[in-house]
C-alpha positions in Angstrom: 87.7 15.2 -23.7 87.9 11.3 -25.2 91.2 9.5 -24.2 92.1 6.4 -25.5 94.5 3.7 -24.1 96.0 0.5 -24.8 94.1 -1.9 -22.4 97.4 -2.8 -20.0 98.2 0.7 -18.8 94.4 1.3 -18.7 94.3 -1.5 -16.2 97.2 -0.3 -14.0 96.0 3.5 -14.3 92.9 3.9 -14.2 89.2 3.2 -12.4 86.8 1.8 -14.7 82.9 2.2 -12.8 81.3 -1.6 -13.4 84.5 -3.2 -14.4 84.0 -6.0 -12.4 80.0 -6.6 -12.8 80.3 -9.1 -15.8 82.6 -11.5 -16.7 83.0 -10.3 -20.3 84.4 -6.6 -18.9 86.3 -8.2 -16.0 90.6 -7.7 -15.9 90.8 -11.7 -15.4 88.6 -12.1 -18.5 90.7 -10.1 -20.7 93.8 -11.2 -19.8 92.1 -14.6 -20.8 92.0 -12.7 -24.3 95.5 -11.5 -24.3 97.5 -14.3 -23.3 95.5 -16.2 -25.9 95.1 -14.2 -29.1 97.3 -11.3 -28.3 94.6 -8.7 -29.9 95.0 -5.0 -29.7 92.9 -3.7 -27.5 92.1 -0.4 -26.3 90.0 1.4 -23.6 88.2 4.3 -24.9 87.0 7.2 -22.3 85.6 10.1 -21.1 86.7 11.3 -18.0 84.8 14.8 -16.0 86.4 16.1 -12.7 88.6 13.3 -12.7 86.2 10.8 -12.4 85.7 8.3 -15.7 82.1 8.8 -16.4 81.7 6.8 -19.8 84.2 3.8 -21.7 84.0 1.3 -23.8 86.7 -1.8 -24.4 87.6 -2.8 -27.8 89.8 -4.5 -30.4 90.8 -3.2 -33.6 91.1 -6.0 -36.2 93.5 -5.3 -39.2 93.9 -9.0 -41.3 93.5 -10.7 -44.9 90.1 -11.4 -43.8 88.9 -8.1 -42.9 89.3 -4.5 -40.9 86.7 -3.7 -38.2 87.1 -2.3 -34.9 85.0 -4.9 -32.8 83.5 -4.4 -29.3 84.7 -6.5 -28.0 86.1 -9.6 -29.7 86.1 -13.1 -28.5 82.9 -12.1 -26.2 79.4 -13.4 -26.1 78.5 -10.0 -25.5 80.3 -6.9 -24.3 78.1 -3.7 -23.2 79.7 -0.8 -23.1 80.0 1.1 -19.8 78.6 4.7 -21.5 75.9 6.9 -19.5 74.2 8.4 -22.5 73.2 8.9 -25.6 75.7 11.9 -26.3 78.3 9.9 -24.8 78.1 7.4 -27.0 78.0 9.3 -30.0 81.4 11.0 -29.5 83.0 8.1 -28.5 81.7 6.8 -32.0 83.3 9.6 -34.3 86.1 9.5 -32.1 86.7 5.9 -32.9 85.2 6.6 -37.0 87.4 9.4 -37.6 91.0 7.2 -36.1 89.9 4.5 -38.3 88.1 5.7 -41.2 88.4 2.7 -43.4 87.4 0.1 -40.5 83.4 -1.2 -39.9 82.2 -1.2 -36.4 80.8 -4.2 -34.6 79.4 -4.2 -31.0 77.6 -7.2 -29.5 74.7 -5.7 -27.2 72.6 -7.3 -24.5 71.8 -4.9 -21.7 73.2 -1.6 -23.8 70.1 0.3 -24.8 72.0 3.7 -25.0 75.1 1.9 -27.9 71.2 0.9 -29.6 69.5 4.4 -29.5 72.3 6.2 -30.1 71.7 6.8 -34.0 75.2 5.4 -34.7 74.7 1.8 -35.5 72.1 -0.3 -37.4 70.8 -3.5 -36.3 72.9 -6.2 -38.5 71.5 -9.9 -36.1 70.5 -11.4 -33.0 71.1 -14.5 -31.3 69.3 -16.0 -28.0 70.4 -15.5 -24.7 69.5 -16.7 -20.9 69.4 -16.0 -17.6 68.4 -18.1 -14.9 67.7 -16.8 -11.7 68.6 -19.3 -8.5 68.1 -16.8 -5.5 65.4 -19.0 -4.6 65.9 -22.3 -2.4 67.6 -25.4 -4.1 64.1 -27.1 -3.6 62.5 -24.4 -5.2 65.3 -24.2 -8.3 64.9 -27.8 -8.8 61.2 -27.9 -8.8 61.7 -24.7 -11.6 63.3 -27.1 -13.7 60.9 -28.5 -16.7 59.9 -32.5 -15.7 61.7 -34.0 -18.9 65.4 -31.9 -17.8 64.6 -33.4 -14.1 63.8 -36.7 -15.3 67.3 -36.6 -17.5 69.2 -35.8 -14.5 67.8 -38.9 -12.5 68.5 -41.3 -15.4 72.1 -40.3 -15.5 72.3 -41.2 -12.1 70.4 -44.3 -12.5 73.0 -45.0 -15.6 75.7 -44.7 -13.1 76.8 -41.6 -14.8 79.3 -39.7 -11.9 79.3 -35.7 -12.4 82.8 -34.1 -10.2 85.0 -31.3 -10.2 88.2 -32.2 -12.9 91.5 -31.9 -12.2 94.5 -29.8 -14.2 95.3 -33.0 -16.1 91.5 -33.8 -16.9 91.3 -31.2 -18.8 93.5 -32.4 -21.7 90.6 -34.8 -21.7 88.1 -32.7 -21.5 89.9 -30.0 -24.4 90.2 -33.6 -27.0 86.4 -33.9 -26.3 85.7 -30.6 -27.4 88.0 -31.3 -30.1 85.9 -34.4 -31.7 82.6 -32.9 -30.9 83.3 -29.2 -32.7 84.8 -31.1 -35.4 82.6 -34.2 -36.3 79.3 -33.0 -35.4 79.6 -29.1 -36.5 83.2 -29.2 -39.1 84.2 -26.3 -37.1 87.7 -25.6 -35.0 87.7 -25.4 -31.1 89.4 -22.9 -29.3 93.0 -23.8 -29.4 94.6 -25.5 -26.2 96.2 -22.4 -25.2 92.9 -20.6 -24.2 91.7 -23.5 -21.9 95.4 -23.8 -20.1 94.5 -19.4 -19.6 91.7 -19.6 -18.2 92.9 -22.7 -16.0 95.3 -20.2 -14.5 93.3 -16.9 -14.7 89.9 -18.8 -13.2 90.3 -22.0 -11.8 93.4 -22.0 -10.2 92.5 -18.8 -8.3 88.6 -20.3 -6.9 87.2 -18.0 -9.9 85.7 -21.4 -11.6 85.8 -25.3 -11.9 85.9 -27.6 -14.9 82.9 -30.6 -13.9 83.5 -34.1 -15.8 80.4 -36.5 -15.9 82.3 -40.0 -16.4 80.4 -43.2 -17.3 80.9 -46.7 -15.5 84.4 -47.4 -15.8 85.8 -44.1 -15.9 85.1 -42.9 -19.2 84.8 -39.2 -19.9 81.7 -38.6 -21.6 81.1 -35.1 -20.9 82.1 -31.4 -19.0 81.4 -28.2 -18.7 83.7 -25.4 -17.7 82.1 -23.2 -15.6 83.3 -19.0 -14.5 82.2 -16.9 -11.8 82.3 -13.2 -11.9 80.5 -11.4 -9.2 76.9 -12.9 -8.7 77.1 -15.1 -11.3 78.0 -18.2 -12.7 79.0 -18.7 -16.3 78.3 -21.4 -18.3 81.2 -20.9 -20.5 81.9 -24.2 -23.0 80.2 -27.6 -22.8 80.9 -30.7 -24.8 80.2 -34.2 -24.5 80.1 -37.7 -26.3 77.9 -37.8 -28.9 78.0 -42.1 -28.4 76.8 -41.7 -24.9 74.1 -39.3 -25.1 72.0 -42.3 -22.5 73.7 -40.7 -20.0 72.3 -37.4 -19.7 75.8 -35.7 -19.3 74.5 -32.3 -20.2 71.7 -32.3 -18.0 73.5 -33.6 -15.1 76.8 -31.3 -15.3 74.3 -28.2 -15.9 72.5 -29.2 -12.8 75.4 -30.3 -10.9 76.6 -26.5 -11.6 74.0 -25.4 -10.6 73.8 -27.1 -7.2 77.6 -25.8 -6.6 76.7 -22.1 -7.4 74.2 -22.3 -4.8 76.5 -23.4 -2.6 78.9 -20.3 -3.1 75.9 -18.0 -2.5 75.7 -16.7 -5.9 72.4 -15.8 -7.6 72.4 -15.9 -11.4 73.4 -18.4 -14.3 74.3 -17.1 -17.0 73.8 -19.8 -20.0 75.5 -17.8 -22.6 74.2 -17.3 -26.2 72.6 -19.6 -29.2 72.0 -18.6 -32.1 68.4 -18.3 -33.8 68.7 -21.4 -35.8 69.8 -23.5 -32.6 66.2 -24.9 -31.5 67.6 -27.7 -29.6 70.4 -25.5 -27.7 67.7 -23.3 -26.8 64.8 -25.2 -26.0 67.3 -27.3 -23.2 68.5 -23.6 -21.6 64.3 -22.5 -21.9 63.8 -26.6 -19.8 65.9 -25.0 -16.7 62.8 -22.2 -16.4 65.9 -19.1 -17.7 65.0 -15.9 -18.9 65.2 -15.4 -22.3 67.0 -12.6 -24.0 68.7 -11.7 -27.0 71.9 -10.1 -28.0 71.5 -8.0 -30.4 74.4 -7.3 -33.1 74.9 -3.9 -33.9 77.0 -2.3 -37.0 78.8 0.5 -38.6 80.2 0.0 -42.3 82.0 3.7 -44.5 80.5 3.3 -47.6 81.5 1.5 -50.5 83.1 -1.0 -47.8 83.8 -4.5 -49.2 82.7 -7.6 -46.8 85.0 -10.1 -46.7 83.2 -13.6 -47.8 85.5 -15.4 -46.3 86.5 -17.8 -48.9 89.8 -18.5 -47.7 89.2 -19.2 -44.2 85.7 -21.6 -45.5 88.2 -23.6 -47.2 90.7 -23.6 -44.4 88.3 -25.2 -42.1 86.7 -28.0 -44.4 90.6 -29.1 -44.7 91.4 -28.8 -41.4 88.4 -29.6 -39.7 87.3 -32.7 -42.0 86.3 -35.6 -40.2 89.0 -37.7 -41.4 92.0 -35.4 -40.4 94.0 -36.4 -37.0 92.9 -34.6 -34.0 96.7 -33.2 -33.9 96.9 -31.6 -37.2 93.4 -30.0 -36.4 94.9 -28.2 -33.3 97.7 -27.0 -35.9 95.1 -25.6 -38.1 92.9 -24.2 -35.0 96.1 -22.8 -33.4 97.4 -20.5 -36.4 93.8 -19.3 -37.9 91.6 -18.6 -34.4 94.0 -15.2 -34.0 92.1 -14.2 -37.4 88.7 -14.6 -35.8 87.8 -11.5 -33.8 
């Protein structure tokens, strides 16, 4: 028998196998994604003998932009925990037949079973890596390519300090992001509230840190914030000044990261996703010797559904996001629209 439960009282009642094992099905993580964008999500699952053998997390987005039931949203990827083939299947009529008029969307990386499953077809893919640091710090260093070690050396040469931020740097660090999502791509950043969540769901508990690389003088010119879940550290958002790219920022914070997760004992970086038409993103993740991956996008549409071209939220963003508009107002615009993004 499929139950289905709003993800809250799924959390307090139930044991979910592998919850914890990536950061993108972890509690902390999704509370991240309910305190932010207050979603409705729902825990789907098929329990034997009492014991949850198969689930899967997801939202169920119902806007002027469109209606999809998403697994999950505001993840790089989200696998779902289901054993088999069958499994999967009944947990995908299950979900057709409550929302017959909704497309499905699931973001896969390690879920070959969601893939062979017959239910979905392949809609895109974006790169993803992996870079394994169980070895020696020597011996990660040395797996580095010679032009990323050479960056990190002339940062340091520049002067170019790399340190764990504080709760107040990271207003700094949230208006750098701001300028650089805005300027260089005419996108919105995540609104303030999501950084000030995961601050208290990650950071604040040792589940994380926010790095700064700061030029002679003091200047912020770069940061990354990193996660941990499990084994593994996440390299969740970077930004830095695109007037002080001498410094090497993103090297040095990447390595610096690295260097700290090593420290903790863990044993895998995970460098998050870029997509296919990002060369240079993923030529500098392919530099620290990661695996390369992909996630792939997989799909379910009823026929005759209508995609949504998005017209109104296009024009949105090239008002709100346009170079000459105040940081401040931006926010505004970033604030009320990124609920309408799942």
């Amino acid at each position: 028998m499929i139950r289905t439960l709003p993800l809250k009282s799924a959390l307090q009642s139930l044991t979910l196998p592998g919850v914890d094992d990536n950061l993108f099905s972890s509690p902390a993580w999704l509370r991240v994604i309910d305190r932010a964008y207050d979603p409705k999500i729902f825990v789907k699952y098929i329990e034997r003998n009492g014991v949850i053998e198969s689930y899967v997390f997801y939202s169920v987005v119902k806007n002027f932009l469109e209606w999809k039931v998403c697994v999950l949203s505001y993840c790089d990827y989200c696998d779902a925990h289901i054993n088999n083939v069958a499994d999967w299947q009944a947990v995908f009529n299950d979900i057709k037949q409550e929302y017959p008029g909704f497309r499905i969307v699931v973001r896969s990386l390690r879920d070959e079973v969601g893939r062979a499953s017959g239910c979905f077809k392949e809609l895109s893919r974006e790169h993803f890596h992996i870079l394994d640091i169980k070895g020696g710090i020597d011996s990660v260093w040395m797996g580095l390519k010679d032009k990323f070690r050479n960056q990190v050396r002339q940062g340091g040469k520049r002067g170019l300090v790399v340190r764990p931020c504080t709760r107040v740097e990271l207003r700094d660090f949230f208006a750098l992001h701001v300028k650089l999502r805005k300027h260089k791509y005419g996108i919105f950043a995540q609104p303030w509230l999501f950084f000030t969540v995961i601050w208290d769901e990650f950071i604040a508990k040792g589940n994380g840190f926010l790095l700064g690389a700061f030029a002679p003088g003091g200047r912020m010119v770069g940061g990354t914030l990193f996660l941990v879940c499990g084994n593994t550290l996440y390299y969740k958002i970077n930004t830095s000044s695109q007037d002080a790219l001498e410094y090497r920022a993103n090297n040095c914070l990447l390595w610096e990261g690295i260097r700290l997760a090593k420290e903790r004992g863990l044993e895998f970086v995970d460098l998050g996703s870029s997509g296919l038409g990002q060369d240079g993103l993923a030529a500098f993740k392919d530099a620290t010797g990661a695996r390369r991956m992909e996630i792939v996008h997989i799909g379910y549409h009823p026929e005759g559904y209508v995609f949504s071209q998005k017209r109104i939220l296009k024009l949105y963003t090239k008002f709100f996001a346009a170079p000459w508009m105040p940081d401040w107002i931006t926010n505004l615009g970033s604030s009320s629209i990124y609920k309408f993004l799942a």
